[in-house]
HTML snippet that shows the backbone in 3Dmol.js (N, CA, C, O; Angstrom):
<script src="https://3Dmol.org/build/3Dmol-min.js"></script>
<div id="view" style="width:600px;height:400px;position:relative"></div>
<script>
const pdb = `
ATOM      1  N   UNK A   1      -0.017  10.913 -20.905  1.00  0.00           N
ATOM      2  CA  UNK A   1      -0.677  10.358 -19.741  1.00  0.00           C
ATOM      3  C   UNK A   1      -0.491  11.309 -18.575  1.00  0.00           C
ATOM      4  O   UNK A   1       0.595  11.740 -18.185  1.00  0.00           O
ATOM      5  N   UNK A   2      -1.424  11.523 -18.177  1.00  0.00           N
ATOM      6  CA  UNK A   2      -1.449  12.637 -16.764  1.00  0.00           C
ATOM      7  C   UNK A   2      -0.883  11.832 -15.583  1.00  0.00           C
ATOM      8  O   UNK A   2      -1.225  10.655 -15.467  1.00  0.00           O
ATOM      9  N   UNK A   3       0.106  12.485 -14.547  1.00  0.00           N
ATOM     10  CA  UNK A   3       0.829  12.127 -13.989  1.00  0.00           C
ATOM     11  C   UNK A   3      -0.048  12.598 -12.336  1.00  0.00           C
ATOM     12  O   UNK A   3      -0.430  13.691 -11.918  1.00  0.00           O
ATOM     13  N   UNK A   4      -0.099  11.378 -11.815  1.00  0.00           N
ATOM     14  CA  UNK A   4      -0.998  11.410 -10.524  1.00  0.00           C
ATOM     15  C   UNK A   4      -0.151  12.477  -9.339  1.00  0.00           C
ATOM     16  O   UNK A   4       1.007  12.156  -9.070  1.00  0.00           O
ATOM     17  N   UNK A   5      -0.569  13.356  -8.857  1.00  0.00           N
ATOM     18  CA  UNK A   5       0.559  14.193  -8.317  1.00  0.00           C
ATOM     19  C   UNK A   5       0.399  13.921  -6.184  1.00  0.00           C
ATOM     20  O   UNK A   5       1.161  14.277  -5.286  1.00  0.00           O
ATOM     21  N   UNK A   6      -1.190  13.016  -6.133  1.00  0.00           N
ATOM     22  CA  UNK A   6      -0.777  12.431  -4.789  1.00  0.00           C
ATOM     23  C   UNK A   6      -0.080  11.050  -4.764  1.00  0.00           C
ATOM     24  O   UNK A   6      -0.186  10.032  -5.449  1.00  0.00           O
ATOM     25  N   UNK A   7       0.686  11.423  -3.688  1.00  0.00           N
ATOM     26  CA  UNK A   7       1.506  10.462  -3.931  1.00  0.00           C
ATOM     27  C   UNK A   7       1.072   9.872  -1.648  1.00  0.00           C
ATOM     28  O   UNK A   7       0.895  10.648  -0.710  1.00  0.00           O
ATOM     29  N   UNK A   8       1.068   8.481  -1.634  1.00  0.00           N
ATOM     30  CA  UNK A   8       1.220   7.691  -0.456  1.00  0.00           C
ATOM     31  C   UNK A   8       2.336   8.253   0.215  1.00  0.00           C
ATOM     32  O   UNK A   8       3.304   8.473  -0.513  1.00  0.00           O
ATOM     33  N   UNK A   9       2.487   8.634   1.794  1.00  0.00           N
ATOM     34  CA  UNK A   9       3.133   8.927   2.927  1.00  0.00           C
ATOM     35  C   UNK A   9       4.234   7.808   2.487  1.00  0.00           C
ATOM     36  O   UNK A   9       5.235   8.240   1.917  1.00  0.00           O
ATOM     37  N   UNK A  10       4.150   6.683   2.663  1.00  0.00           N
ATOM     38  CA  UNK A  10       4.985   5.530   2.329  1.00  0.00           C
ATOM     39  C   UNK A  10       5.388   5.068   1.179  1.00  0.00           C
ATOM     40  O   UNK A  10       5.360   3.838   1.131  1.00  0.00           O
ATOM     41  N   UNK A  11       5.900   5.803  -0.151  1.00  0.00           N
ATOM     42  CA  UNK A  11       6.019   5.316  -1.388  1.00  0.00           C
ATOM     43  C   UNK A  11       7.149   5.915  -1.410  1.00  0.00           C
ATOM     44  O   UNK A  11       7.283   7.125  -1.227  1.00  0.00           O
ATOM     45  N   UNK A  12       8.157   5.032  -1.659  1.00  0.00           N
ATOM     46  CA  UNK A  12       9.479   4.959  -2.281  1.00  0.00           C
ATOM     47  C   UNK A  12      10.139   5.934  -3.136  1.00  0.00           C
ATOM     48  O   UNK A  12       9.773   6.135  -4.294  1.00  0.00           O
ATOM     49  N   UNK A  13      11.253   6.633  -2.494  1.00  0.00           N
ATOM     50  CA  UNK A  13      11.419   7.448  -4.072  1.00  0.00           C
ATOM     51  C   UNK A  13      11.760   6.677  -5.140  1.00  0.00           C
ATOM     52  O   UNK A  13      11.726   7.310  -6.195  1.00  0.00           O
ATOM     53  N   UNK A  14      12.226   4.992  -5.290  1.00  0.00           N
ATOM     54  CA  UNK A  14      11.936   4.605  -6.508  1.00  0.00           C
ATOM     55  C   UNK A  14      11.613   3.227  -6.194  1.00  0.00           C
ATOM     56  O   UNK A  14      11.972   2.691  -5.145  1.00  0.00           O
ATOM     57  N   UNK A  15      10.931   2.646  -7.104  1.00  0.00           N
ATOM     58  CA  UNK A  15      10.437   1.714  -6.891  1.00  0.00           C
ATOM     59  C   UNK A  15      11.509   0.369  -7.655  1.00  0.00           C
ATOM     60  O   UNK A  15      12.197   0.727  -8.611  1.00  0.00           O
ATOM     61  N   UNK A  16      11.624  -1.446  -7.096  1.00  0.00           N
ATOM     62  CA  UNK A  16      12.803  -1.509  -7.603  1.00  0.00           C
ATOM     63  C   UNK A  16      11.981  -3.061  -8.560  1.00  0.00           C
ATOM     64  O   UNK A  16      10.779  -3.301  -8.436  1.00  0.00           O
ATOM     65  N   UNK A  17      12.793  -3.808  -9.326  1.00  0.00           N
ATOM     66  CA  UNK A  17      12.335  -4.224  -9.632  1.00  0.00           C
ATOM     67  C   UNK A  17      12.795  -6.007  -8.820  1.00  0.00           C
ATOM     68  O   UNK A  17      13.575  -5.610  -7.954  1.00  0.00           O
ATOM     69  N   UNK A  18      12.760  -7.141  -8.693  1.00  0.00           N
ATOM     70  CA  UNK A  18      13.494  -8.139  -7.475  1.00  0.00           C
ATOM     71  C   UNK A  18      14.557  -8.217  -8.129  1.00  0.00           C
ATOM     72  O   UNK A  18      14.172  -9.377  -8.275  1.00  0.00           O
ATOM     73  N   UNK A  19      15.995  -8.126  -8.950  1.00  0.00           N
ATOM     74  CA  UNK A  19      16.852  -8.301  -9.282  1.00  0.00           C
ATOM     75  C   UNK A  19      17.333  -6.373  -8.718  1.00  0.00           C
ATOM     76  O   UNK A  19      18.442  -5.860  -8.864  1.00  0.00           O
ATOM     77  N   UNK A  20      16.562  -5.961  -8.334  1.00  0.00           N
ATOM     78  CA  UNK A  20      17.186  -4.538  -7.760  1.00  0.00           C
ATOM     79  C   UNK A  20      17.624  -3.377  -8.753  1.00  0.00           C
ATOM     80  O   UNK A  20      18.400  -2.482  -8.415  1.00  0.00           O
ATOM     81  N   UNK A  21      17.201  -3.453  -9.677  1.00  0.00           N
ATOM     82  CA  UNK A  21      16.804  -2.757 -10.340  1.00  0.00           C
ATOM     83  C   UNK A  21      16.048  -1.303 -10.213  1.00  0.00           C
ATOM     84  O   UNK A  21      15.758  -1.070  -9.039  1.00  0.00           O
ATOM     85  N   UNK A  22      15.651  -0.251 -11.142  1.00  0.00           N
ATOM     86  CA  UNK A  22      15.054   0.058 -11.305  1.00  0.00           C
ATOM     87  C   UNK A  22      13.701   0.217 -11.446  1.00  0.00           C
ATOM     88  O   UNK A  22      13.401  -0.675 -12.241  1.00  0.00           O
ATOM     89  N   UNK A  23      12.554   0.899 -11.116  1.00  0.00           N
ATOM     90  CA  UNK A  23      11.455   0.026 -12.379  1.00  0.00           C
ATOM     91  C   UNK A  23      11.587   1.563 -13.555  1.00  0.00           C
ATOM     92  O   UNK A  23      12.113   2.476 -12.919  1.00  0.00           O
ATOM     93  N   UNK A  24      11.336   1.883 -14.630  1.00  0.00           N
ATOM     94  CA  UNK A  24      11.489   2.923 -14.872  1.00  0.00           C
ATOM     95  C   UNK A  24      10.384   3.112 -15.988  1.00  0.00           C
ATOM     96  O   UNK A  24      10.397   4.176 -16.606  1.00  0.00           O
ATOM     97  N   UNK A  25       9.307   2.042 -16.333  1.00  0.00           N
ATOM     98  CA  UNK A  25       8.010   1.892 -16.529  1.00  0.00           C
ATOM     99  C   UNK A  25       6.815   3.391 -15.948  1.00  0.00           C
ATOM    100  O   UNK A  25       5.808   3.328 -15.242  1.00  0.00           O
ATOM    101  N   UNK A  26       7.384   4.429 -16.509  1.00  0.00           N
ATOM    102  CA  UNK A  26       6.091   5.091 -15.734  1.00  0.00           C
ATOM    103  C   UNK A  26       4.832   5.074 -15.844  1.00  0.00           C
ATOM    104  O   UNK A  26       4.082   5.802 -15.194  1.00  0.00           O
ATOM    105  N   UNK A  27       4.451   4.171 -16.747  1.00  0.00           N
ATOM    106  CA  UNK A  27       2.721   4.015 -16.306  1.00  0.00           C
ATOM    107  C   UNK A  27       2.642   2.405 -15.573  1.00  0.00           C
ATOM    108  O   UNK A  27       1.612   1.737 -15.666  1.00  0.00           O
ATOM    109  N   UNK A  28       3.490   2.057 -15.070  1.00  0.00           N
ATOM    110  CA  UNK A  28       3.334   0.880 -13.868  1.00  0.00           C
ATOM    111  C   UNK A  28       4.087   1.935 -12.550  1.00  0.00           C
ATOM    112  O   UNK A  28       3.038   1.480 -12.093  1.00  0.00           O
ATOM    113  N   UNK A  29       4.527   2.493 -11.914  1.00  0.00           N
ATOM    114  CA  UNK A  29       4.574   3.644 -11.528  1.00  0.00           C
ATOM    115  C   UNK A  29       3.902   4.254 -10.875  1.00  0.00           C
ATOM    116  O   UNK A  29       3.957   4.275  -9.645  1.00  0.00           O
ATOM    117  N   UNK A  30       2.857   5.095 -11.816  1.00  0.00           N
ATOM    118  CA  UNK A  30       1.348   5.637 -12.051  1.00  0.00           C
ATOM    119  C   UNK A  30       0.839   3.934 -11.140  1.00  0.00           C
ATOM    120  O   UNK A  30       1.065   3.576  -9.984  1.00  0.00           O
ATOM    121  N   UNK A  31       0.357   3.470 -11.884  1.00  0.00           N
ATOM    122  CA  UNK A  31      -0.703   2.123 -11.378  1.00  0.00           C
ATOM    123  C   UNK A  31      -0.088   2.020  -9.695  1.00  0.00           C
ATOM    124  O   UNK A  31      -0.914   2.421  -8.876  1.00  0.00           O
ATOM    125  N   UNK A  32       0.913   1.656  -9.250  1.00  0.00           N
ATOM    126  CA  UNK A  32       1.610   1.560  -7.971  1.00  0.00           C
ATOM    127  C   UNK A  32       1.228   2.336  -7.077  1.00  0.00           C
ATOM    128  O   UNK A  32       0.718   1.846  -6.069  1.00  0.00           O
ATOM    129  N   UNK A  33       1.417   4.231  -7.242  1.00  0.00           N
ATOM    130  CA  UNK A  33       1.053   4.889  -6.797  1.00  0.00           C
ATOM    131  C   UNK A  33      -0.447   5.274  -6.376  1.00  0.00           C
ATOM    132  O   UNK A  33      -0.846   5.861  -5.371  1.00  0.00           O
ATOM    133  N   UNK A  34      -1.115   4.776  -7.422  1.00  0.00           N
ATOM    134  CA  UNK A  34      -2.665   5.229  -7.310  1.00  0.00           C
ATOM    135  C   UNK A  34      -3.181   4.029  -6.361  1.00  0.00           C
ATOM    136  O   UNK A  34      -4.098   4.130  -5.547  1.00  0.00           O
ATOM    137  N   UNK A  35      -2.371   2.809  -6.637  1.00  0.00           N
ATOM    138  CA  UNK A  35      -3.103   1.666  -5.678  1.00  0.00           C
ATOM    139  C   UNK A  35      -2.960   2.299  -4.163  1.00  0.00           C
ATOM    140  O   UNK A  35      -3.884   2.627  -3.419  1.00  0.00           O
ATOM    141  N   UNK A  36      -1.410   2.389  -3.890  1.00  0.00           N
ATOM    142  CA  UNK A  36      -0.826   2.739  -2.436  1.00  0.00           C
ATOM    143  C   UNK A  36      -2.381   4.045  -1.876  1.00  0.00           C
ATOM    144  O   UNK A  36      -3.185   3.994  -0.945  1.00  0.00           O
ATOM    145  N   UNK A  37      -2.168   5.031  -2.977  1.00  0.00           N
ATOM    146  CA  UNK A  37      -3.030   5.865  -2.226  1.00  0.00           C
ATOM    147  C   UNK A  37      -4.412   5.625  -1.862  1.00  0.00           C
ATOM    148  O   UNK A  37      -5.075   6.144  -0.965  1.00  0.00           O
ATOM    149  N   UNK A  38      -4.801   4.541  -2.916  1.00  0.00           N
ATOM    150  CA  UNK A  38      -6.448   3.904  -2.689  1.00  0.00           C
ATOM    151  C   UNK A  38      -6.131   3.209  -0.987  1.00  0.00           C
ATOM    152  O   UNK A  38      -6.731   3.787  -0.080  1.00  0.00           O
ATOM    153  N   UNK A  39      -5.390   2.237  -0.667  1.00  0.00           N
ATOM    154  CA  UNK A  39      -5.383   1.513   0.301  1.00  0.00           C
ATOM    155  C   UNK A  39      -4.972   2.160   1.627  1.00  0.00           C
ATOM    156  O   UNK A  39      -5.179   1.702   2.751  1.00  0.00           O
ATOM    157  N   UNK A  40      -4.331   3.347   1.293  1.00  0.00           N
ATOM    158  CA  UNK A  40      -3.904   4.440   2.299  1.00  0.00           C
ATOM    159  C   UNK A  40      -5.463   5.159   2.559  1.00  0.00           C
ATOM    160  O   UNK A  40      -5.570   5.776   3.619  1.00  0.00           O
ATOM    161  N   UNK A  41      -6.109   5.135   2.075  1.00  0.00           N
ATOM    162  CA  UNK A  41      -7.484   5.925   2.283  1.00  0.00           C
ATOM    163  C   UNK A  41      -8.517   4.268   2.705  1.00  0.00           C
ATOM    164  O   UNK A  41      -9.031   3.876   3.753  1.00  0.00           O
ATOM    165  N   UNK A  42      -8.480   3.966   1.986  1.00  0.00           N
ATOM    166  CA  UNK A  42      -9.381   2.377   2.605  1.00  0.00           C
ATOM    167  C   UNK A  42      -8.808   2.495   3.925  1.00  0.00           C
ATOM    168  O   UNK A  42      -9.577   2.822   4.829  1.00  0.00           O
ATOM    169  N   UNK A  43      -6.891   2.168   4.355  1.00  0.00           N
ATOM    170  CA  UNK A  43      -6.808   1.699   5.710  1.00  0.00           C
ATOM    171  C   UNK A  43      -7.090   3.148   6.724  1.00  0.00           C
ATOM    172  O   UNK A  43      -7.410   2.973   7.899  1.00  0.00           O
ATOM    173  N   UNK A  44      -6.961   4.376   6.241  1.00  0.00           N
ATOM    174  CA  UNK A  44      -7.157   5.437   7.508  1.00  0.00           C
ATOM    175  C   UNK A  44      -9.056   5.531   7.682  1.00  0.00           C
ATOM    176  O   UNK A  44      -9.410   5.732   8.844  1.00  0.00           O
ATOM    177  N   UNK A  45      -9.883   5.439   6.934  1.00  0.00           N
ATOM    178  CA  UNK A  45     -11.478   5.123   7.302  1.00  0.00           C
ATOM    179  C   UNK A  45     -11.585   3.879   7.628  1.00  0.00           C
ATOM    180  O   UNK A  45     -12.792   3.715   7.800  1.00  0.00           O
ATOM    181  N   UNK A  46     -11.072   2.944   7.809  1.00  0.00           N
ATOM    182  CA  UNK A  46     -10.914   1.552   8.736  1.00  0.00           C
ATOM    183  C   UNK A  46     -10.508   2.010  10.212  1.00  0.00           C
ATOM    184  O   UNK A  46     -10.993   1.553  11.247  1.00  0.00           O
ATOM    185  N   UNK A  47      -9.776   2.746  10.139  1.00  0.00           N
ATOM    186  CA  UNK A  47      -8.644   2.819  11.327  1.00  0.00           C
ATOM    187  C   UNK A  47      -9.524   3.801  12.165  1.00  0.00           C
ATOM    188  O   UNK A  47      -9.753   3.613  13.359  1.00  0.00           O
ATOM    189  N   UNK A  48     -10.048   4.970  11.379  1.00  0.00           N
ATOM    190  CA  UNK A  48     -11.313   5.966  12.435  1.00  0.00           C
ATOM    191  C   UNK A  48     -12.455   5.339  12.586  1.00  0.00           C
ATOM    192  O   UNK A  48     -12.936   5.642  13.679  1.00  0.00           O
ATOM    193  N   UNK A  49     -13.238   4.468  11.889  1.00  0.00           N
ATOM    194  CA  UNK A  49     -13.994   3.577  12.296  1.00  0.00           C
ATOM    195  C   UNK A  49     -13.798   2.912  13.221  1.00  0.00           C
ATOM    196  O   UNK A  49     -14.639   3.018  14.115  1.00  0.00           O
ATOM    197  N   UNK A  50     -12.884   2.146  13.402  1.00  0.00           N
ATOM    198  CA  UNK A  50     -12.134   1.089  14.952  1.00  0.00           C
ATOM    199  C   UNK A  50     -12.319   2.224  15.823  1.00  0.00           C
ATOM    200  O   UNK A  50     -13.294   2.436  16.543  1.00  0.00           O
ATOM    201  N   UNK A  51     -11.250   2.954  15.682  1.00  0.00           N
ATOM    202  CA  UNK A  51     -11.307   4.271  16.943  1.00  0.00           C
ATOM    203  C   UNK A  51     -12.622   4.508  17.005  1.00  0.00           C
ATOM    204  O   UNK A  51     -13.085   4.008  18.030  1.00  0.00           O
ATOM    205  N   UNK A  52     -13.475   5.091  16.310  1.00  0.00           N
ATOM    206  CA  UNK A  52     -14.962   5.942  17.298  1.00  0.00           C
ATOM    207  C   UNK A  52     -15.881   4.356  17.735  1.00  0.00           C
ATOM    208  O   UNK A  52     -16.965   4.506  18.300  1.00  0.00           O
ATOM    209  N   UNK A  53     -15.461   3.118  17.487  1.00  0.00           N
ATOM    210  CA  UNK A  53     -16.648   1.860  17.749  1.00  0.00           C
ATOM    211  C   UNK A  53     -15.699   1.338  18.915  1.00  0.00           C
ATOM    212  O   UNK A  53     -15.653   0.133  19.163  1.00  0.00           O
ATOM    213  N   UNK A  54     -14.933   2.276  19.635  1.00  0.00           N
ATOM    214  CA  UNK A  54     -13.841   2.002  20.812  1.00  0.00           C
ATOM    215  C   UNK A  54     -13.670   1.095  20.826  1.00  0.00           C
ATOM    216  O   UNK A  54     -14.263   0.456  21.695  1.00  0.00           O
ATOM    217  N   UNK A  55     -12.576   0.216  19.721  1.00  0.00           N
ATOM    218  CA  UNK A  55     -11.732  -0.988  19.457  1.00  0.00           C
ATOM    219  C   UNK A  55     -10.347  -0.159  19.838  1.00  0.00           C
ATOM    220  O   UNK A  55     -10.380   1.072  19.847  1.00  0.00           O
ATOM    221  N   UNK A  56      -9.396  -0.722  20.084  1.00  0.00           N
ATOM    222  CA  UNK A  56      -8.449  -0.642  20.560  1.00  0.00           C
ATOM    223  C   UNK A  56      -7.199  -0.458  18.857  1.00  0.00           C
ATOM    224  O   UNK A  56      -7.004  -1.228  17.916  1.00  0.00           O
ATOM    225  N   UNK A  57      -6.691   0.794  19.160  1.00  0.00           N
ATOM    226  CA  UNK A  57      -6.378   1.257  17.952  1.00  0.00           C
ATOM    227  C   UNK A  57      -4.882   0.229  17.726  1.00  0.00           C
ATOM    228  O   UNK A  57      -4.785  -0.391  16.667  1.00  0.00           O
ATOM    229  N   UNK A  58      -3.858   0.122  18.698  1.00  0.00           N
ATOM    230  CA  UNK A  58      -3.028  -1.005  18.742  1.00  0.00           C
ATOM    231  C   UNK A  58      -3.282  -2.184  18.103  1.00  0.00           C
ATOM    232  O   UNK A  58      -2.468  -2.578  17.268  1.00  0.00           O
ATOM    233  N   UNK A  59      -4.467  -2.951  18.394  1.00  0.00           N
ATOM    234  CA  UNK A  59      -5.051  -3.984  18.431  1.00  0.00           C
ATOM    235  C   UNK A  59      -5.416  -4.149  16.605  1.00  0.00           C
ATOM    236  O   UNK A  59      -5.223  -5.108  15.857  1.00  0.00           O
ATOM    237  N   UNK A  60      -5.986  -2.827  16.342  1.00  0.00           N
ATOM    238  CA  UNK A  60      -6.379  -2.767  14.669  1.00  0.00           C
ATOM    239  C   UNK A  60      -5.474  -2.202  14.053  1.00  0.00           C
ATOM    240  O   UNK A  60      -5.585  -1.872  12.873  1.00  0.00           O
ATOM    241  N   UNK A  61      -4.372  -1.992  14.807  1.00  0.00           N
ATOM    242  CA  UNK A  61      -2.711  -1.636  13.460  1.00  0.00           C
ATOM    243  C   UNK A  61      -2.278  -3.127  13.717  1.00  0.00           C
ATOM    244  O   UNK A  61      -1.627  -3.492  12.739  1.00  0.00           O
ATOM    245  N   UNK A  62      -2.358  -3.863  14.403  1.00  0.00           N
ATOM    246  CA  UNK A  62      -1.656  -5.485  14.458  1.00  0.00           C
ATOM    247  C   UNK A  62      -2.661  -6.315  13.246  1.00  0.00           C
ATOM    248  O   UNK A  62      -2.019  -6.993  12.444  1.00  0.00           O
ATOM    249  N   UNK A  63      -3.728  -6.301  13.128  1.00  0.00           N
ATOM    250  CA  UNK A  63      -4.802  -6.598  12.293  1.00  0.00           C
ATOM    251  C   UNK A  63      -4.235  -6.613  11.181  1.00  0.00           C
ATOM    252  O   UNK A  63      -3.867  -7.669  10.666  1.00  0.00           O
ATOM    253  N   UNK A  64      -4.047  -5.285  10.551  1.00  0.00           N
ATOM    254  CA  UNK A  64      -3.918  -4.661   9.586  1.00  0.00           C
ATOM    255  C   UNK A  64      -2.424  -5.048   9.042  1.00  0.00           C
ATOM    256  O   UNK A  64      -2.252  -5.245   7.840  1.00  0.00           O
ATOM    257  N   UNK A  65      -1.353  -5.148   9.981  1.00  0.00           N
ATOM    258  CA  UNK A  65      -0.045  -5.222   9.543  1.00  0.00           C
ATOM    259  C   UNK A  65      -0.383  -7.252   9.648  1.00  0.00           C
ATOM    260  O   UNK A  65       0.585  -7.877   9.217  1.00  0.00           O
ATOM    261  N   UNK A  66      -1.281  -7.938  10.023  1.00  0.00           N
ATOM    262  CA  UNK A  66      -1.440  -9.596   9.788  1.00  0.00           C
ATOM    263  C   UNK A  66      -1.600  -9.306   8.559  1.00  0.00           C
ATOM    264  O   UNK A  66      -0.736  -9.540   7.714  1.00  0.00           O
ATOM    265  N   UNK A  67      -2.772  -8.737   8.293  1.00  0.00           N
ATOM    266  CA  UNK A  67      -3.474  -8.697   6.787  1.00  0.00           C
ATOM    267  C   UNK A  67      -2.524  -8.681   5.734  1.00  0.00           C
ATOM    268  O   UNK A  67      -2.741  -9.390   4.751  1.00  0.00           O
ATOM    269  N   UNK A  68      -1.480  -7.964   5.793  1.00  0.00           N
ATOM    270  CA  UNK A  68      -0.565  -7.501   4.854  1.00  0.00           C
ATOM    271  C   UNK A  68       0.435  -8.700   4.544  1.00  0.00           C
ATOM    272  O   UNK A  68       0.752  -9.016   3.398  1.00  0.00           O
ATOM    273  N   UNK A  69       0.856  -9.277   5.598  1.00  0.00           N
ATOM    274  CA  UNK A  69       1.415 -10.405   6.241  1.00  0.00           C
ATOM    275  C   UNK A  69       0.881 -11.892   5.525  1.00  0.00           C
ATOM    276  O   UNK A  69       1.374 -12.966   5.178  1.00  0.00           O
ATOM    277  N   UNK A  70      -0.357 -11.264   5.546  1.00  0.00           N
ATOM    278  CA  UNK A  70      -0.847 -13.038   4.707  1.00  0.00           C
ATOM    279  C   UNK A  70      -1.479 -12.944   3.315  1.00  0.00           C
ATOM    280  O   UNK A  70      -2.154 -13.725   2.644  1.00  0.00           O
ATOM    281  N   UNK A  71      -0.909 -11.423   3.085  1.00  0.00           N
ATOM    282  CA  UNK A  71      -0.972 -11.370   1.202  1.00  0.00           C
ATOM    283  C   UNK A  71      -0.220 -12.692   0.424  1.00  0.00           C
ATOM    284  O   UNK A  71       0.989 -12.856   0.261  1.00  0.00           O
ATOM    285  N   UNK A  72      -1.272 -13.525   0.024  1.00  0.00           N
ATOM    286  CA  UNK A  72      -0.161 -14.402  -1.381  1.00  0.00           C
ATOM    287  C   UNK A  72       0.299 -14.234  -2.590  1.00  0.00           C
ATOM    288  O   UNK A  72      -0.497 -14.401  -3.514  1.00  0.00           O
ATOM    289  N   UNK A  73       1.156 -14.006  -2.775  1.00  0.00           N
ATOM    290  CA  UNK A  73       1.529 -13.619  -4.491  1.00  0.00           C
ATOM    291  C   UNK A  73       1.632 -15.318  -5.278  1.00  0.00           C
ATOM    292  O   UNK A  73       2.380 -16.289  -5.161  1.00  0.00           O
ATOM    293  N   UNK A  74       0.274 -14.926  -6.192  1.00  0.00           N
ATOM    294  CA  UNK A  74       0.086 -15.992  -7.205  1.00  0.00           C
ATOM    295  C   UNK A  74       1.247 -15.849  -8.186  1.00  0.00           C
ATOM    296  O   UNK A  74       1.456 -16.867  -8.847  1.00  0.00           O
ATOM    297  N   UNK A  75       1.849 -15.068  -8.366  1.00  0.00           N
ATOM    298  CA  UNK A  75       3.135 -15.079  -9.190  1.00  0.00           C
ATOM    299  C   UNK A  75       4.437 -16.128  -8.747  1.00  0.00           C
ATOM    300  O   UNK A  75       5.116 -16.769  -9.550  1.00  0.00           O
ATOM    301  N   UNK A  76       4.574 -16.124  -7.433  1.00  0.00           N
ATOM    302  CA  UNK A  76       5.953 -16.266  -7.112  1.00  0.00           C
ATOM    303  C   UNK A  76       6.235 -17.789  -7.836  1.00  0.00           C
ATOM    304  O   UNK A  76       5.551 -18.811  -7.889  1.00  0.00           O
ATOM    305  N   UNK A  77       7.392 -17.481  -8.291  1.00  0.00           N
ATOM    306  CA  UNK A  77       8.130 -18.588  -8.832  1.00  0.00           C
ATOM    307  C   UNK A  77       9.151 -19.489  -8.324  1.00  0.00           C
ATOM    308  O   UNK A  77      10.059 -18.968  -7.676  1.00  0.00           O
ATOM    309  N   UNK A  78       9.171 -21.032  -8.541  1.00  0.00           N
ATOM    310  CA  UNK A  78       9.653 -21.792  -7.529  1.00  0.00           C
ATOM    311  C   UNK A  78       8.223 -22.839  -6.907  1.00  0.00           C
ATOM    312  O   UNK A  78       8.394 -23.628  -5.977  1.00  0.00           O
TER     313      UNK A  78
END
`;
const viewer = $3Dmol.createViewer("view");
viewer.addModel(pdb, "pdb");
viewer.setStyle({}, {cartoon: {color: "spectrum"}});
viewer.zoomTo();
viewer.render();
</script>
């Protein structure tokens, strides 16, 4: 499996698993990384869009860090 070599500004040198762990899965890894960098490119052409339609760039990093904020994980247990 070819190993994705961009890697997200913000990605962990390791990723853990919730018992704190490891993850040591490298093609979940791979999948992690390629998402981070998809959404790292979705949020910076969001973010120059706001800027040149003179929205207030503050205003659309608070947006953006809600958004993240009101992710639900259909997993969680309990």
């Amino acid at each position: 499996m070819p190993e994705s070599k961009q890697r997200a500004k913000v990605e962990p040198e390791k990723w853990e698993q919730p018992n704190g762990e490891a993850v040591s899965c490298e093609e979940s890894i791979l999948v992690l990384r390629e998402n981070l960098v998809e959404i790292q490119d979705v949020c910076q052409e969001a973010l120059e869009d706001a800027v040149l339609m003179d929205v207030s760039e503050a205003q659309f990093r608070s947006v953006l860090h809600a958004l993240v904020d009101e992710l639900a994980n259909p997993y969680k247990k309990g």
